[in-house]
N, C-alpha and C positions, 0 to 999 in steps of 0.2 A: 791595440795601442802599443808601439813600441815603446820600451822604457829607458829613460832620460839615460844617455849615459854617465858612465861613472867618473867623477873627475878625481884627476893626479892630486896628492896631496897638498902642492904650493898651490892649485888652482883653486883647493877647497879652504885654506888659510887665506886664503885673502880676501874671501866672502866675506862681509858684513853680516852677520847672523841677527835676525831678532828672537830665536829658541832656537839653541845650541843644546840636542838630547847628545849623552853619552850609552852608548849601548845599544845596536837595530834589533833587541829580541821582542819578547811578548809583545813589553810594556810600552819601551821605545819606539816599534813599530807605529802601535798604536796612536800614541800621542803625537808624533810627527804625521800621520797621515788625518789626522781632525784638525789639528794646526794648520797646514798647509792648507786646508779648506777656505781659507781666507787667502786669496791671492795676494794680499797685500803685505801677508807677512814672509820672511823668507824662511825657513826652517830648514838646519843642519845634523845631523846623524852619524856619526862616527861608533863605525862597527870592528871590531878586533878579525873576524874572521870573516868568509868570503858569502860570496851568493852560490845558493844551490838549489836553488827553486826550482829548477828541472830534472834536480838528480834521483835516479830510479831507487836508493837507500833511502831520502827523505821521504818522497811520495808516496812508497807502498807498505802499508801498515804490516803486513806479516814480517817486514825486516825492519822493522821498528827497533832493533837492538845493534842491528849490526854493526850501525855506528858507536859505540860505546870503547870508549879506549882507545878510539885512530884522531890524532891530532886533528884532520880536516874538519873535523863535526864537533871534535869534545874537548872541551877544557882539562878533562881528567883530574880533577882535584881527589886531595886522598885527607883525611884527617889526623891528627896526632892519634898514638899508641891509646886506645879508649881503657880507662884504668877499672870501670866496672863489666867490661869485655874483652879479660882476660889478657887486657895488652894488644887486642888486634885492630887494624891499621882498616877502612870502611873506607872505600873508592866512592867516589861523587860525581859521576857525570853530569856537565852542564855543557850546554849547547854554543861552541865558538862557530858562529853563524847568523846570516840576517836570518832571523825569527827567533836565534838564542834558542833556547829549550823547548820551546812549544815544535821545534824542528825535529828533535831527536824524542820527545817524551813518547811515549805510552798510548797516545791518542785518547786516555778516559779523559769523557766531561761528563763532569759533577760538580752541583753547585754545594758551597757551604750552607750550614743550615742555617733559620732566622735567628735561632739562639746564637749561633757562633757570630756574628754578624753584629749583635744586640748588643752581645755581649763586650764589641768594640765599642761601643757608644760608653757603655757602666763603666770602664775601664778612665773613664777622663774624656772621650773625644766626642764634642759636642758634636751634632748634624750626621752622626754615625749611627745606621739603625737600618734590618733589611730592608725596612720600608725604601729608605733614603736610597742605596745602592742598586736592591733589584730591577728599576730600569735601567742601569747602566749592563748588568748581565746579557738582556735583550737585545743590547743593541752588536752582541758579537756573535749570535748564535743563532741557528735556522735548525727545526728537525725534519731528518732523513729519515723516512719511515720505514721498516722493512718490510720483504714481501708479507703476504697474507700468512703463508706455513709458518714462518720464522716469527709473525708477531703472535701466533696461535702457541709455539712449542714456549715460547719464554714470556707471554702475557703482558701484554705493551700496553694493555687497560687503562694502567694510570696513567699514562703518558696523557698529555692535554695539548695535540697540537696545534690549537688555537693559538694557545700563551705565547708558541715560541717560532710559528708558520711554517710555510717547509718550502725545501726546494728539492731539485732533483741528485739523486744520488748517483756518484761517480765512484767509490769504494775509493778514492785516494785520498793523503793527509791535505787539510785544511787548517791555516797555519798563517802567522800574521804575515810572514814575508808572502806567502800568495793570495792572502785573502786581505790584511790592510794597505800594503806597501804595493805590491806589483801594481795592482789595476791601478796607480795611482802613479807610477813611477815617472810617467811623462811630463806630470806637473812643474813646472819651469820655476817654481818656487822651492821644493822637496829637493836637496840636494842629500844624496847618502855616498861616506865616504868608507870603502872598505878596507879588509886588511891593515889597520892603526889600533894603536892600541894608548888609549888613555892614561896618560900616565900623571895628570892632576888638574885641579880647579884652578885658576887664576883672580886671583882676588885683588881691590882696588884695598888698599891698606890703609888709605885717611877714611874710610866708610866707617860711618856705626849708624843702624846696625848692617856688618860685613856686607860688602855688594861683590859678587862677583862677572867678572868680566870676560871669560872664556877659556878656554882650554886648551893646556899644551899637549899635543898626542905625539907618539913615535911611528912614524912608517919610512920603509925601505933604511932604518937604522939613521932617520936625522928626525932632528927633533924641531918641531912647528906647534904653530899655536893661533887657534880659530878665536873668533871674537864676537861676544855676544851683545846689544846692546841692550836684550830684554835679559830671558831667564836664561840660566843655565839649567836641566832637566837631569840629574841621575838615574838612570835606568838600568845600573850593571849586574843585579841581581843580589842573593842576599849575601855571596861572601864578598860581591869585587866592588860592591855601593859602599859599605863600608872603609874596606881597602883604599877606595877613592879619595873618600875622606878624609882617611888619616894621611893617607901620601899630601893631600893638600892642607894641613895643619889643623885640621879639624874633627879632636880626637882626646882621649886623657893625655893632662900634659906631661905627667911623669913617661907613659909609653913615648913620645913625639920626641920629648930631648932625651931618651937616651940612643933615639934614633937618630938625632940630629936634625931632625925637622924643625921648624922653627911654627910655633903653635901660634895660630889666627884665633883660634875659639876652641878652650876648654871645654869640654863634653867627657868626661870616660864613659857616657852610656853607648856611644859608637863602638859598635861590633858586640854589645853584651846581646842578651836576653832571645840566642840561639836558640829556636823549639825545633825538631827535626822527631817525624813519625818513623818508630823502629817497625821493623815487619819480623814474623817470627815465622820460617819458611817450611814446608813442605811440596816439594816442589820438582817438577820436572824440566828439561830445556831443552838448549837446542845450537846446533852447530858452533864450533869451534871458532874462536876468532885470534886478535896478535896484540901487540905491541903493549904500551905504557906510558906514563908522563909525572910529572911535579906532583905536590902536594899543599893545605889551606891551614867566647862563653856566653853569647845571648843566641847561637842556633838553637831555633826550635825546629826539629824533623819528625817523619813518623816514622817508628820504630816497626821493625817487621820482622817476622818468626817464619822461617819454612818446614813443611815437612812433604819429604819426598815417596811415594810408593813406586812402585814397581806396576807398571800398567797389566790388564787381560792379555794373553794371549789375541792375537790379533788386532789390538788396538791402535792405529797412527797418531804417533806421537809426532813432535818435532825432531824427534832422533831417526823417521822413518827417512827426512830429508838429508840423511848420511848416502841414500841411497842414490845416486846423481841419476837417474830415470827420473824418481818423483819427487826432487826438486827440477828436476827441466819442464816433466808435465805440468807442476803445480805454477812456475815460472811463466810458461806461454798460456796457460788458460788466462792468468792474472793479466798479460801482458796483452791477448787476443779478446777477452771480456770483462776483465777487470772483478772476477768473480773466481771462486776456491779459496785453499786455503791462506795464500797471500793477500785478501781481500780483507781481512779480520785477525785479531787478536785472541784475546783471552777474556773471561766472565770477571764478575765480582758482587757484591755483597755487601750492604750493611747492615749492625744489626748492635743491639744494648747490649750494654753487660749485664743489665737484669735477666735479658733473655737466656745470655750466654749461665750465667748460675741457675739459672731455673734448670733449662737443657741439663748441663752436667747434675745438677741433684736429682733429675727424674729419669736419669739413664739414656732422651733421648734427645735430640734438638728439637725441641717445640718450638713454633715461635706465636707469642702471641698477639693477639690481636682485638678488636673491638674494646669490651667494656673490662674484659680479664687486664689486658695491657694496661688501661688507665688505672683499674683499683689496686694495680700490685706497687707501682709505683714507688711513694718511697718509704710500704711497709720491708723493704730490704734493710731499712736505718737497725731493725730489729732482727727480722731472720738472717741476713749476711754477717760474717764477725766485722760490722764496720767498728765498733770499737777498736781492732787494730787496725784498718784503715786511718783513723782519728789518731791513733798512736803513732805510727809511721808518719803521717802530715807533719803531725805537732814536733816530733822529734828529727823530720830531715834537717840537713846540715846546709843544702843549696835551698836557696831563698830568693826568687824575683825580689826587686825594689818597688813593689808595688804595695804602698802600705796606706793606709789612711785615709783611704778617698771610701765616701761614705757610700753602703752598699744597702741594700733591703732585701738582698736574695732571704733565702727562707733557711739558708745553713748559716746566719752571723747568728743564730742564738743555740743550734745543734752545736756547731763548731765556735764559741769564741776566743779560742786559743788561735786559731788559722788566722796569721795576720796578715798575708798575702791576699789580698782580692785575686789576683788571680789565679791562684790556688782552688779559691770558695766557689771560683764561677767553673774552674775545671772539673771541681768533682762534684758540683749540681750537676753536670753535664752526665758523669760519671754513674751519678744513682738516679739518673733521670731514664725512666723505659721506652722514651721517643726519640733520644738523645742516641744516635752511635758511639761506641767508643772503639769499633771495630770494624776495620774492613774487610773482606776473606775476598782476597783474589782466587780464582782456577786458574793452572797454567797447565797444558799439555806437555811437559815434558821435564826435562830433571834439572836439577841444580849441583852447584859447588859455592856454598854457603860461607866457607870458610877463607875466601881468597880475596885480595885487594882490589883485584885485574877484574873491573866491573862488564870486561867484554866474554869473562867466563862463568860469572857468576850465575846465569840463565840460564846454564848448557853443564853437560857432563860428559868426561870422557869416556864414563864409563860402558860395557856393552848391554842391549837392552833399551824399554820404551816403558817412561815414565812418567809419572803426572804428582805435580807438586801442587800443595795448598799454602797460601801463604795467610799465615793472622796477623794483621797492621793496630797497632795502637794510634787512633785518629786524635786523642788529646793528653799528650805525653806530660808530668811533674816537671820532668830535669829541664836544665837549661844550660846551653854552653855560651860558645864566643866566636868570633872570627877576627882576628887581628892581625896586623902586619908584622913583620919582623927583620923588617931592610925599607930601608928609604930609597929603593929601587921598584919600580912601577912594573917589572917585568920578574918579580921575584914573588913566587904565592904565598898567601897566608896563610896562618898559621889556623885549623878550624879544627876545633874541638869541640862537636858534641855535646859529648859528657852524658852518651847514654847511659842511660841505669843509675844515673847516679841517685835520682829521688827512690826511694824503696819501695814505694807504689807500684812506678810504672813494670819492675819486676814482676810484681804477684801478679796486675792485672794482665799482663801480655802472657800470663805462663798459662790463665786460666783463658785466653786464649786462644794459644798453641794445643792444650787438653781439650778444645773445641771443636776446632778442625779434625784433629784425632778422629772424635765423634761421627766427625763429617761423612768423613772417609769409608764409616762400617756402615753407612745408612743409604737402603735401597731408594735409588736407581743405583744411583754413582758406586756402593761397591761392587755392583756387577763390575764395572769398569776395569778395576782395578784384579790384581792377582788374589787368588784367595780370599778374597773381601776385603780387601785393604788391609792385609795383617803379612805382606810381605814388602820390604822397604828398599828404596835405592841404598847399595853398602853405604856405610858413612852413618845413616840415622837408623833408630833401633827405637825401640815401645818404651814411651813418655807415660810415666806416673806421679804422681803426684811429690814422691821424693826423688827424683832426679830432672824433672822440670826444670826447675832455674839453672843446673849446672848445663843441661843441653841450650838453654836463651844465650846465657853467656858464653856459649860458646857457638853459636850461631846465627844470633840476631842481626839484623842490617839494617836497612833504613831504604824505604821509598822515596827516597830522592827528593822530597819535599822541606826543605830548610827556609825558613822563615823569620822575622824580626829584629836582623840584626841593627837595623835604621828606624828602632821603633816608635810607633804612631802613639803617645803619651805624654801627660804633661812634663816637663824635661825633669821636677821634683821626683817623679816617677820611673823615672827611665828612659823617658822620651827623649829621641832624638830629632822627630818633624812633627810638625804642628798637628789641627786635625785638616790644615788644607797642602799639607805637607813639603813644607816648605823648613829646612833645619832652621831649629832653633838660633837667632841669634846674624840670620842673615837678613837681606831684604828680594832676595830675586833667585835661590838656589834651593829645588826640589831634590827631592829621591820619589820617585814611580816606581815601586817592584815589589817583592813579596818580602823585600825589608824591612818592608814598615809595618808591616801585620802585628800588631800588639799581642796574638793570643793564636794559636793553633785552632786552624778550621777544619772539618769534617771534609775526606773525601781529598780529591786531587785539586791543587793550585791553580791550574793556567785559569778556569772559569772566573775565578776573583782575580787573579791579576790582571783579566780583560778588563772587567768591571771597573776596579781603582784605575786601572787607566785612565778609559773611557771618561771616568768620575774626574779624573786627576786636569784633562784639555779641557773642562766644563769651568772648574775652576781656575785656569789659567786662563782662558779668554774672558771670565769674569773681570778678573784683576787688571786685564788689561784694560778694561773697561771706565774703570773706575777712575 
């Protein structure tokens, strides 16, 4: 099926829209391709960046990075000076392209757990529970199974591919611009407009409550405006859904007038309650890349820790593709079978942090399991010093607005000082042994942990072949922001973080970083490595227990997973969209993205943002219903 083509920007403003999505990535794919299932509706898409659905960077997983930092593929966003890491400035690759991010990410799929999921519903949002959402996961995913040898070396046992069916495997990225949008693109209803860039909501000003009517976007440097009769749909992700927002008066009104915006609807919870997973690295990389770009208090991310060794003798890392021979070989096998090292990426891991203090107190990584795992549980309340974990809670300085919504977890009587719910549900999670609060990525080759330029971060100049561990904090304390700072739609916001700021998420990521250490002297994998993993890419040196946090902070980064700046909560609460997600305070204007995540989930993003998608068109044809 050839796909519709593309129309000039007057030819797409003068369309009659009945859903007008802002943004063709994950989410917006998504929801314009279910929409349009109904011929009778028209549905509009307005994408900032281009189509690249053919291009050999997207499609082949072993170059899954290369794109990072080159204008065509990435937004480049960078955050303010981070004031509990040491001042340094943390690059944030997002995807300027139809599929947005699911285009440039990592390729892991991982779902969030039922807890984390569950734990959206306790938070205030009625009809949110994994029950409720897990059929919406289904309907975006198929498993590729692998051969016989490969499901024997790494044990595919649990896998149940009943649950999720399969199809056949082509080793290339699958991704919503070729797996929602393309096969669809002929639909004479599905109009996507590329290269424009959003620059506000349009609102009918005698509505209450606010209606909005469509959007004015910039392409080729003049400014037009599409018109909805139904919804307008935010899809721009978690710094640019906000940003959207406030560019269109909907936002704190102290921030709006002193920008000059003229404020629709009072909100300051737009752009708060940023959670963003830090990773703590040890880590190896690979080939060299260029350039740079722009830069961005309610991002929530996960925080992440590397640590790098110095690989065996004879080991192929990603540093052996310095060699132009075996990137050409590894290049035409990919390219002639779609199979080697271009086929695949890198491992990963999760696992408690009861396991992770068990391990470090018994010198080795156990992990446990059957009836051990269940009775240890949370006799940790006692053998860990959680007393200064309860001290640190009760005494942090940043504080979600999440107060007073009645809870029955089983920490409101351990902890009744913690007046934050979601604090109480973060560290249930926390001293829970089924519960990850960690994810240990493997990456074959070396890192530079310490640099902005996210297209060096993965790779090192240095000479030599190396292999980094990274430890991720999957349910981070702190909480930052993402706000505007110009009433100019082509001018980034301002995104801060604000890792480390909770005193928790320190000690937990340091113990960690001391994990992976672990890791590293523990047979198979030190064979691998030089010496048993006791010789290190220059730059990182042997982590103990008193100089841990000084090495976090000055090398932790972030998995690129930033979430809840449009958060899903009662608005008393923080909330900025409903639980059918629709902003507070309108009658016809969503956000769809990982904006609206109330709470930091386990594991990687895109799997949930398919899901709220998928969840998000269910309820929008509902309503239209009605």
């Amino acid at each position: 099926m050839e796909p519709f083509p593309f129309l000039a920007p007057a030819a797409f403003a003068a369309i009659q829209f009945d859903y007008l999505i802002v943004g063709g990535g994950t989410a917006g794919l998504t929801v314009a391709t279910r929409l349009s299932e109904n011929a009778n509706h028209t549905i509009g898409v307005i994408e900032a960046g281009g189509d690249r659905t053919e291009d050999p960077l997207i499609l082949t997983p072993g170059l899954a990075l290369s794109t990072f930092n080159d204008p065509l593929y990435d937004w480049s966003f960078k955050t303010t000076p981070q004031v509990h890491e040491n001042g340094r400035v943390i690059g944030h690759p997002r995807g300027k392209q139809l599929g947005g991010t699911s285009a440039i990410n990592y390729l892991y799929w991982t779902h969030a757990s039922q807890l984390d999921i569950d734990d959206w519903g306790k938070l205030g949002n009625k009809g949110w529970s994994w029950d409720e959402l897990q059929p919406y996961y289904l309907k975006s995913e198929s498993y590729n199974p692998p051969t016989a040898e490969i499901s024997s070396q790494i044990d595919t046992t649990y896998i149940e591919p009943s649950v999720h069916g399969t199809t056949p495997q082509n080793a290339s990225r699958s991704y919503s611009a070729n797996a929602y949008w393309k096969p669809n693109s002929a639909r004479p209803n599905l109009h996507v407009l590329v290269n424009a860039h959003a620059a506000r909501v349009v609102f009918d000003p005698d509505t209450k409550p606010l209606r909005a009517t469509g959007v004015a976007f910039i392409a080729d440097n003049q400014t037009y405006t599409a018109y909805s009769k139904g919804e307008v749909i935010v899809c721009a992700g978690t710094f640019q859904s906000p940003q959207l927002l406030e560019l269109s008066g909907i936002g704190g009104s102290e921030l709006l007038t002193k920008l000059n915006i003229g404020v629709v609807l009072d909100n300051a919870n737009v752009g708060e309650n940023l959670q963003v997973r830090d990773y703590t690295r040890m880590l190896p990389q690979f080939l060299s890349r260029k350039s740079q770009a722009p830069e961005s208090k309610s991002d929530l991310d996960h925080l992440l820790v590397p640590l790098t060794y110095e690989a065996a003798p004879g080991e192929s890392t990603f540093e052996s593709f310095r060699d132009p021979a075996v990137a050409a070989a590894a290049s035409l096998e990919y390219t002639t079978n779609h199979t080697g090292p271009f086929a695949s990426n890198t491992a990963n891991a999760y696992i408690s942090f009861v396991q992770v203090e068990e391990a470090l107190k018994s010198g080795k990584p156990s992990i446990f399991t059957g009836e051990k795992l269940h009775s240890c549980g949370y006799c940790l309340l006692e053998s860990y010093p959680l007393s200064a974990l309860h001290t640190m809670l009760a005494q942090a300085n940043t504080r979600c607005a999440v107060h007073s919504i009645a809870s029955d977890s089983l920490l409101d009587k351990a902890y009744p000082n913690i007046s934050s719910l979601q604090d109480k549900l973060t560290l249930e999670k926390l001293l829970s042994p089924t519960e990850a609060s960690f994810q240990e990525v493997y990456l074959p080759g070396g890192s530079t942990p310490s640099t902005d330029n996210t297209s060096l971060i993965f790779s090192t100049d240095q000479p030599g072949n190396y292999f980094t561990f990274f430890s991720v904090l999957e349910h981070p304390f702190s909480r930052g922001s993402a706000h505007i700072t110009s009433s100019s739609a082509l001018q980034y916001p301002a995104i801060d973080p604000n890792y480390l700021a909770h005193p928790l998420d320190l000690s937990v990521i340091s113990e960690g970083a001391l994990h992976i250490r672990q890791i590293a002297r523990t047979q198979p994998l030190a064979s691998h490595l030089k010496d048993g993993g006791t010789v290190y890419q220059p730059g990182f040196y042997e982590l103990n227990e008193s100089n841990i946090e000084e090495f976090v902070r000055a090398n932790a980064g972030t998995e690129y997973h930033p979430i809840g700046t449009c958060a899903m909560l009662p608005r008393s609460a923080g909330g900025v969209v409903d639980e059918r997600l629709k902003v507070y305070g309108t009658q016809n204007l969503r956000v769809v993205d990982a904006s609206i995540f109330p709470l930091q989930i386990r594991g990687n993003l895109q799997t949930s943002v398919y899901a709220v998608a998928e969840r998000a068109a269910d309820f929008i044809k509902e309503d239209a219903r009605l």
